[in-house]
N, C-alpha and C positions, 0 to 999 in steps of 0.2 A: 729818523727811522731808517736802516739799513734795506737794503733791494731785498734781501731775502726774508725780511721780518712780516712783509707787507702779503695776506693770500693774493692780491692780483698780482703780486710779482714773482708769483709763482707760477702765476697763466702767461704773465706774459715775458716774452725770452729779451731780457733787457741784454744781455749777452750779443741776440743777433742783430739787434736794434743797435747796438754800437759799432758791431761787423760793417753794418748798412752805411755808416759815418766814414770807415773806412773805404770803404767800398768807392764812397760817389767823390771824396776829398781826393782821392788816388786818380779817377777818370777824369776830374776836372782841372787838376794841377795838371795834367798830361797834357789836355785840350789846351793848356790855356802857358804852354812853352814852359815851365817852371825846370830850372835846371833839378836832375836826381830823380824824376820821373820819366825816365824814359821809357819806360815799360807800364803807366800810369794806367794803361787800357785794359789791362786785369782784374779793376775794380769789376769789371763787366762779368768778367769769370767768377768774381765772388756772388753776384747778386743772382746769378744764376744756378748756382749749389745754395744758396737760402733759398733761393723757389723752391727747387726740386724739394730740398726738406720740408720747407712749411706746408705747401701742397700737399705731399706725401702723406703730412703728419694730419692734413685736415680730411684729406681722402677715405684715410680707412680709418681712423676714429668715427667717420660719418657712416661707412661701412658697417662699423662693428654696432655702432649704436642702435637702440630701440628702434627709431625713427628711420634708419636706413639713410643714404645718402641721397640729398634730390641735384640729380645733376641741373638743374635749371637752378636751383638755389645755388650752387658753386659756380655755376656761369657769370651769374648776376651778381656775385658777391665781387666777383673779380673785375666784371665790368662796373661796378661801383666803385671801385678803387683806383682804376685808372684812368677808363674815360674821361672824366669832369676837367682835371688838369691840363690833361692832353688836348681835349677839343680846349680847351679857353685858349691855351699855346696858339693851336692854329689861328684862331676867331682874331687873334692878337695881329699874330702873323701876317694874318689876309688883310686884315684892315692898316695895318702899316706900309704895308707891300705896294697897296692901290694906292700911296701918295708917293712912294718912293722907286719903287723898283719899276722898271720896263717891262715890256711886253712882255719879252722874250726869256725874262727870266720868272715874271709875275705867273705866267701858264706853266711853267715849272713848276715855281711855288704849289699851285692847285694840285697838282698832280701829287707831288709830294703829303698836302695834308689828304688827299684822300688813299693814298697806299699805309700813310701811317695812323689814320681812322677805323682805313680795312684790315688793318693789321696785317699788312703782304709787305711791309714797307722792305724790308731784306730780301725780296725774290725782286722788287723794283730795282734796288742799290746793287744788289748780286751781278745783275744783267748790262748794270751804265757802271758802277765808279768803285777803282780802288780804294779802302778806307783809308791806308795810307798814304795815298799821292797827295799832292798839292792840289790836286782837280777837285776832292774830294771839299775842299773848305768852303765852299763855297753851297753847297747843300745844305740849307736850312733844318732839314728834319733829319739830317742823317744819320742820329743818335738814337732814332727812333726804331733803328733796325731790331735792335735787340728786345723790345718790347713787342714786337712782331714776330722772336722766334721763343720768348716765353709765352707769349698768346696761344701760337700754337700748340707748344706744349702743354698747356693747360687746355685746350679742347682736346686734345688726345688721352694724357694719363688719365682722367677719370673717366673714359671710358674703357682704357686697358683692366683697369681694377675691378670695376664694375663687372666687367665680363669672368674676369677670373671669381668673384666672389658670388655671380650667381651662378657657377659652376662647382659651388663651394666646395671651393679650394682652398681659399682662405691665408693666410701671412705665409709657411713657406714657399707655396707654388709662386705667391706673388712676387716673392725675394729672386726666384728661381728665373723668373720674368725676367725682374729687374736687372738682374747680373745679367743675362744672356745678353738684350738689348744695350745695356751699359760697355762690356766690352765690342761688341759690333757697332756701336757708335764710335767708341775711341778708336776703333780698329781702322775705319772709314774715314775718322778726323785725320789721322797718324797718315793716311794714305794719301788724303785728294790733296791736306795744307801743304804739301811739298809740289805736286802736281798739276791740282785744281785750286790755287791756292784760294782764290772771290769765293766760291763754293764753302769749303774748308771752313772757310771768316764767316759768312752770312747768312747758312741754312740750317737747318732744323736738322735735319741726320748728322749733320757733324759738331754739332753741339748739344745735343741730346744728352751727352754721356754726362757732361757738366752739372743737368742737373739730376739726372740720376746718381750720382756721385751725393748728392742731399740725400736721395732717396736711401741711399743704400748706411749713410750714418742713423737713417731714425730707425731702420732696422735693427741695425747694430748697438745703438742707445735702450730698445728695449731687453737688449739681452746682456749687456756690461754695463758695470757700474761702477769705473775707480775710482780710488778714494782720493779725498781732495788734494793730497799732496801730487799725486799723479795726474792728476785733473791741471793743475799748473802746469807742470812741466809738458803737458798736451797742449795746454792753449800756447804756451812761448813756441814751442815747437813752432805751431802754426805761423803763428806772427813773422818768427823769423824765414820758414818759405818764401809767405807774400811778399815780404823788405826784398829779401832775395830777388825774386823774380820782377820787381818792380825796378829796381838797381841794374840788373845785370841785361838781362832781356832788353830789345828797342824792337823798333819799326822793321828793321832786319830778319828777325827771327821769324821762323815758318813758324805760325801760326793760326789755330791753336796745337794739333799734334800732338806730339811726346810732351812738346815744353808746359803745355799746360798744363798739363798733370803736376806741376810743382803748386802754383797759387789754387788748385783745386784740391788740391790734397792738404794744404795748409788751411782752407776754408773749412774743409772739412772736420779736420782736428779740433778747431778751434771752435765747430759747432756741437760736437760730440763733447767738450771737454765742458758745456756747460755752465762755466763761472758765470753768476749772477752779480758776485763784487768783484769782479776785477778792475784793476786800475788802466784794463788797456782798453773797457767797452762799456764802462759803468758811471765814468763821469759825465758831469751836466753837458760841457760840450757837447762828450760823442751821442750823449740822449737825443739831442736836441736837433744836431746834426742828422742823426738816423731816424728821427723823425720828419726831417723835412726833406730825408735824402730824395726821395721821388721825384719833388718839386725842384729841387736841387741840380737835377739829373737832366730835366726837362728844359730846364729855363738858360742855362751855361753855356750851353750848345748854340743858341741863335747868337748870344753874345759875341764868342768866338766869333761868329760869321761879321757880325759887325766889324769888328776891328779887321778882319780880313778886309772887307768892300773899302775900310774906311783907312786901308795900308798902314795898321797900327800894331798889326800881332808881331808882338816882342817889342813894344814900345813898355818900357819899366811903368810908367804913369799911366797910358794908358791897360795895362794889366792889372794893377793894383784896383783900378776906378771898374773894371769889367768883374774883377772877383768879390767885390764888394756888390755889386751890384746884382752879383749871381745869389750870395746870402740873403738880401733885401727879397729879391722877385722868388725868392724861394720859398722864404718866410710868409708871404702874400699869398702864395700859391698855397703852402701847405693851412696857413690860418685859416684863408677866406673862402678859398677851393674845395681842396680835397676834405677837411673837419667839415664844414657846414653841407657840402652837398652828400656827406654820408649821413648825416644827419636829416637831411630833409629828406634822400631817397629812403632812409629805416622806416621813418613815419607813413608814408604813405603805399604800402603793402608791395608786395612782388609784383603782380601783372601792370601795377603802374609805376613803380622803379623803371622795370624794361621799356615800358612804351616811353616814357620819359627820354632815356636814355636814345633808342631808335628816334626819337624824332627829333632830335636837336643833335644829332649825329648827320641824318638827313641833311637837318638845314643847312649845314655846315659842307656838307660832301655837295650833293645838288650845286649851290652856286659857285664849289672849284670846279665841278665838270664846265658847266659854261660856259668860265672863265678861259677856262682851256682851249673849247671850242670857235672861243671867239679869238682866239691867236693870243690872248693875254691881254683885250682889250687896249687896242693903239688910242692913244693920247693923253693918256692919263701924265704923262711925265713928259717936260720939255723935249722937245721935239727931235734938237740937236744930241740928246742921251741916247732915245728912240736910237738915231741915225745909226750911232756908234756901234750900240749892241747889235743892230739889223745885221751888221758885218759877220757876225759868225756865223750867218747862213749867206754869206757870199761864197759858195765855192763849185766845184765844178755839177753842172745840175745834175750830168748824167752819173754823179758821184755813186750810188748805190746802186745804179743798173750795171754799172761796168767795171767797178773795181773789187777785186775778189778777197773777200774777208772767211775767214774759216774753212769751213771745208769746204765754201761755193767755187765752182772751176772759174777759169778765168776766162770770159767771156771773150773776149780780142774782140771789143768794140771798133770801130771806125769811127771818125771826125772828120766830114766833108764830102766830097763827092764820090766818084767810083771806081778813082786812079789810084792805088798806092800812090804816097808820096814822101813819107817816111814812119821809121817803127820806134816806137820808142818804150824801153824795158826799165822798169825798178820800180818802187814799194809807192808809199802815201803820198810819197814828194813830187815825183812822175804824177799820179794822177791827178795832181792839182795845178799842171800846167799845160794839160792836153789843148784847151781851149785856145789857148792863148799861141801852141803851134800852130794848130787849124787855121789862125788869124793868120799868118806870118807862112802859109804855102803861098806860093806863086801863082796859084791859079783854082779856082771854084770846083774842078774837075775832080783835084788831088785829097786825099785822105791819107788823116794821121792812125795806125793802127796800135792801140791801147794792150800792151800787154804790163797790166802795174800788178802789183801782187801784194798785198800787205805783209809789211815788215821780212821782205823777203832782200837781202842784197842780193846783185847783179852776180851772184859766183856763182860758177858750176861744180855740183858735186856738195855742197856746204848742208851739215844737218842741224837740224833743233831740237832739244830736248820738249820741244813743247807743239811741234808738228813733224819731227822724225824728219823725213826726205822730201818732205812736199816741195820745196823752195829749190834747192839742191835741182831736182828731178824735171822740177817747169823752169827752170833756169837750160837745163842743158837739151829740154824737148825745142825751146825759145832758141837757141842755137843752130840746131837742125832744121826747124822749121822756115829760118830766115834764107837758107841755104838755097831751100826752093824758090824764094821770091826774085823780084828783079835787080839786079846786083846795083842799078843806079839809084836809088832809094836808101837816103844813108838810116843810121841807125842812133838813136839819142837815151843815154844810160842818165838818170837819176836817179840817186838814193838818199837818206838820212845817214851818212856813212859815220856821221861823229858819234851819232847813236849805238852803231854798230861796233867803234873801233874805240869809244871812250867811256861809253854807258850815258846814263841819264845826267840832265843838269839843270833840270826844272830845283825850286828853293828848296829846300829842305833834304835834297836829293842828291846832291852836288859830290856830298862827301860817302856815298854809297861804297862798296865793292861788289857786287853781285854777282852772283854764279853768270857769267854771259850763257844764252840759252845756246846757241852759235857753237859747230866745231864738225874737225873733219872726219876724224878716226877715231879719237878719247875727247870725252867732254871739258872741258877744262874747268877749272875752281874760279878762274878770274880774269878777266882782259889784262893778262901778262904781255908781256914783251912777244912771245912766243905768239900769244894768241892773233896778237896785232899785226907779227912780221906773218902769219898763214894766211891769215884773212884778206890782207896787201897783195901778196902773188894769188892768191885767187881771184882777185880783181882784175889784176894784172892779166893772168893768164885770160879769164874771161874776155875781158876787150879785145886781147888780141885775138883771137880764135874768132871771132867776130868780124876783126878785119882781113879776116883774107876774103871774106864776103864782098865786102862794102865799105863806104867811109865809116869811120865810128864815131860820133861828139859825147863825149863825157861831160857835164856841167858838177864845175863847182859847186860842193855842198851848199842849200840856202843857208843865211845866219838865222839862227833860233833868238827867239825873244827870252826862253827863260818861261814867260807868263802869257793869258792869253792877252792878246792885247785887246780886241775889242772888249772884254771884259774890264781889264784894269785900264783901259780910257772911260768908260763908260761909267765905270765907280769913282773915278776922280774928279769926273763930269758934275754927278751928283753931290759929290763936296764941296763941289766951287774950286776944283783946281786942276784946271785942264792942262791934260800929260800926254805928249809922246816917248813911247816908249822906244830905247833902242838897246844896243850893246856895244862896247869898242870892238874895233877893228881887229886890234891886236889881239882879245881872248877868242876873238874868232878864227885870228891865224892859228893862235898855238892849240887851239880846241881842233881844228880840221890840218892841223899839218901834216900828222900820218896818209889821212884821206887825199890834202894834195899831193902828198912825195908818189903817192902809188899811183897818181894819175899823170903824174909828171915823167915816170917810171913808163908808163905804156905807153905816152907818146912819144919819147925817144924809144923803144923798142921795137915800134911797131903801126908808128906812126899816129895815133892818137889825136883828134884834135879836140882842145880843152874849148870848152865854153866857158865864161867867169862874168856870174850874173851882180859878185861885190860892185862894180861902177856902180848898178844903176840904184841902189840899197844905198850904199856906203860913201859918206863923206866927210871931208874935217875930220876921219878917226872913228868916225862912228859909223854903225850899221844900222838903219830905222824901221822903225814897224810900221811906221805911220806916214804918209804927206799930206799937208795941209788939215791938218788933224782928222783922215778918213786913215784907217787900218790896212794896212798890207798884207795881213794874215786876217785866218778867223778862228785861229787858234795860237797860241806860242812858236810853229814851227810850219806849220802849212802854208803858202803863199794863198790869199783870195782871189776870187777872180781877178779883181784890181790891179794885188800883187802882180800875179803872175802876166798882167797886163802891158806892164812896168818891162818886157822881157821878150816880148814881138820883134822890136829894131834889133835884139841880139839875133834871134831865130832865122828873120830872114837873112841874116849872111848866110847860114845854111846854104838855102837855096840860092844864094848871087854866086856860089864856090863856081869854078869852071867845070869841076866835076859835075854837079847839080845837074840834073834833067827838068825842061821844064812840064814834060807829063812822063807821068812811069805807068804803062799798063800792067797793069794784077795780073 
């Protein structure tokens, strides 16, 4: 029997049900490194214009009917579709987590299932992690976002309709809605994914338009109707968008924006165009697929994380063994899960569906709070993993009282007693060695004064496209302000400068180009030569303008790991293969040789003296994150207390200089 011969397949859209195959085969070959998917995360733009539609299409049919629409029955229909999978995921989750993962990530864990429970999971992820970084792989539920901004979406449109239809207004005012909202959502998206880009990616106003973009085809499907020849040539259309924008499009591309408007427009078409036999949404595969896509969607994700913890992603065999394994847990999920528990919640009426559902949501949510509160319950995992991961909360304690993130001013903290005794200026990297100056003044009396500023270098005058003058402006107040102090009190510059003058080089990042945010008069397209040699004499000029004050110690860039380390110790740990992590020597020179030339530059200029923290890091060629398998970072590039512990014997030459004072009154 052909799809269209059959009445239920007339109800139902084996068309979108194949889309769906697409859809989640596109996001998971993405997740899961497949060369030709670079742009795989679209699948997420397609599921998101079949909501809008289906919703749409179930909205005001429920509207238009005798019966009227019960918003508590469209609530509950949708929370019977998702829930049951979703919580088993976690329940999985949690109970694996409690033999394997650490504290420190386990209370994470918790957190996680109860933002993607509460469906806020995208205002959690919005706030902590870019999707595309490397940091990002390591979040269990972080696939979870996007079901937390069609959630929302669905407790809003039925009641935008609702209002317009007991206003009876009825289908055009509703359209009339719809388009207004539709483009001030795209309008919004087009805006903040270039500017606000986490925004843009994670929230609900700027992917709105997506599935209004469904909304506005079932519109449009009740009022055209081409004939099947053109019905083909609509759905190819589509198809070729999505290939397009799957192909062409990566991790690069501002998104969602204008670009998206290509696989949302292609979704579109190819739902408007209706084929019930086509050969691109109609076979047994993509049936079978877009029926378990949910489960599909759901279970892939932790996998990924797997082979991350377990240093395997883009291992060829283990990929193969993770995608086979995502079809299995899929198929499980969608047989045993999602079929039987819409089944047992039909039978037993609405008001005990919902109490069902709240209370085994409870159970679930209730003991991740706990979990949380009790720090992620210490001991559950040997003791020496414990140890490992503790290290990422090694860092400076007064870290978020005194270092300025955003728009908070920058507090000029103090470390010590009531003397000046020296100041010390630059971004993350500065503030996670305060302590460790403090250790290494000459005397109980003296204090270190904290001027760090997030991601801000030591230049005067330097702007960003992503905070205008703020950096620029406390760089050259930091200037004058030193002026007034007491000229024996030298001055000490770190930055993350290879960040600055090379871009990022965490994995997957390496080969970026990216708009540097950084410039003085015209923004630039890229860390050109140009951009490198401006940013260099602004270094330059900085220190020296500095020194006609005071001594100045510039320190050698720290070596970056690449990855965090306490994390990837900590996962190697639980393998059974315990790893220190480092980098050579050599990619650290020619990664920071711009940054030395310019430092090397100011102190033949202007007298300059270099700090070079490589000895106490670096040996045999290597640079190490680790000694005696305890972490010197608590991240890929910040020094730990430890680290920067490691960095005292340099410091106090500071103060043995003949210049040195051994107290400096304020």
């Amino acid at each position: 029997m052909s799809l269209e011969n059959s009445s239920k397949a007339r109800k139902f859209r084996f068309d979108i049900n194949g889309l769906r195959a697409w859809a989640v085969v596109s996001v998971v070959l993405y997740h899961f490194g497949i060369p030709g998917f670079n742009a795989g995360f679209v699948g997420v733009d397609i599921f998101f214009v079949i909501s809008g539609f289906l919703m749409t299409s179930i909205i005001i049919e429920g509207l238009e009917s005798n019966k009227g629409l019960s918003l508590f029955g469209f609530y509950l229909a949708r929370a019977k579709r998702i829930v049951p999978a979703l919580a088993a995921l976690c329940v999985v989750l949690m109970v694996l987590g409690w033999f394997f993962l650490p504290a420190f990530e386990y209370g994470a864990l918790g957190v996680q299932v109860i933002s993607a429970l509460g469906f806020f999971s995208n205002i959690k992820f919005w706030r902590e992690t870019d999707y595309f970084s490397d940091a990002s792989q390591d979040q269990w539920l972080l696939h979870t976002w996007s079901l937390s901004v069609e959630w929302q979406f669905y407790l809003l449109l039925p009641l935008l309709l609702w209002c317009v239809w007991r206003l009876k207004a009825g289908r055009p005012t509703a359209l009339g809605v719809v388009l207004t909202l539709f483009f001030a959502s795209l309008g919004l998206s087009a805006l903040l994914s270039s500017s606000n880009p986490a925004f843009g990616f994670y929230l609900l106003p700027t992917r709105t338009w997506e599935m209004l973009a469904g909304s506005l085809v079932y519109f449009l499907a009740h009022r055209v109707s081409p004939r099947p020849r053109v019905r083909q040539i609509i759905e190819l259309s589509g198809f070729l968008l999505i290939a397009v924008s799957i192909v062409v499009f990566d991790t690069r591309s501002v998104w969602p924006g204008w670009l998206a408007t290509v696989p949302v427009l292609g979704t579109a078409l190819i739902i408007f165009a209706a084929r019930q036999d086509s050969i691109w949404t109609g076979t047994r595969i993509a049936q079978w697929l877009g029926n378990c896509s949910y489960s599909l969607y759901l279970w892939h994700w932790p996998i990924v994380v797997v082979l991350v913890y377990a240093d395997l992603k883009g291992n060829m065999a283990a990929t193969v063994a993770g995608l086979g394994l995502t079809l299995l847990l899929g198929w499980v999920s969608y047989a045993w899960i999602e079929k039987h528990s819409r089944d047992l919640l039909s039978r037993i009426g609405s008001f005990s569906s919902a109490s069902v559902i709240a209370v085994f949501t409870l159970i679930i949510v209730v003991p991740c709070l706990l979990i949380k509160l009790q720090g992620g319950v210490v001991g559950r995992v040997p003791a020496p993993i414990d140890a490992v991961y503790n290290e990422a909360s090694d860092k400076n304690p007064r870290l978020v009282e005194c270092f300025s993130v955003g728009n908070k001013p920058v507090p000029g903290c103090t470390y010590g007693g009531e003397n000046l005794g020296v100041i010390v200026i630059g971004d993350s990297h500065a503030a996670s060695i305060m302590r460790a100056l403090e250790h290494a003044l000459p005397s109980k009396d003296l204090h270190v004064l904290d001027w760090s500023l997030n991601a801000c270098p030591t230049v005067m005058g330097i702007k960003s496209t992503e905070d205008g003058e703020r950096c620029g402006r406390f760089i050259e107040q930091a200037v004058k302000m030193q002026e007034t102090l007491p000229a024996q009190a030298p001055v000490v510059i770190l930055n993350r400068s290879s960040l600055y003058l090379m871009g990022p080089n965490e994995p997957g990042r390496e080969n970026e180009v990216p708009v540097t945010p950084y410039y003085f008069s015209v923004p630039y397209a890229a860390r050109t030569p140009e951009y490198q040699s401006a940013l260099s004499q602004g270094v330059i000029d900085t220190a020296c303008t500095l020194a006609k004050s005071r001594t100045v110690y510039m320190l050698r860039p720290i070596p970056e790991m690449k990855r965090s380390v306490p994390k990837l110790m900590g996962r190697a740990l639980m393998f059974g293969k315990p790893l220190e992590l480092s980098v050579s020597q050599d990619e650290y020179r020619e990664r920071n040789r711009i940054a030395w030339d310019a430092q090397d530059a100011a102190a033949q200029k202007c007298g300059v003296k270099i700090l070079d923290p490589t000895p106490y890091f670096c040996q045999n060629g290597l640079c190490n994150g680790a000694h005696g398998g305890i972490p010197l970072y608590y991240d890929d590039d910040h020094l730990s207390e430890k680290g920067a512990a490691l960095l005292i014997p340099m410091f106090r030459t500071i103060f043995e200089s003949p210049n040195a004072s051994a107290i400096v009154d304020h």
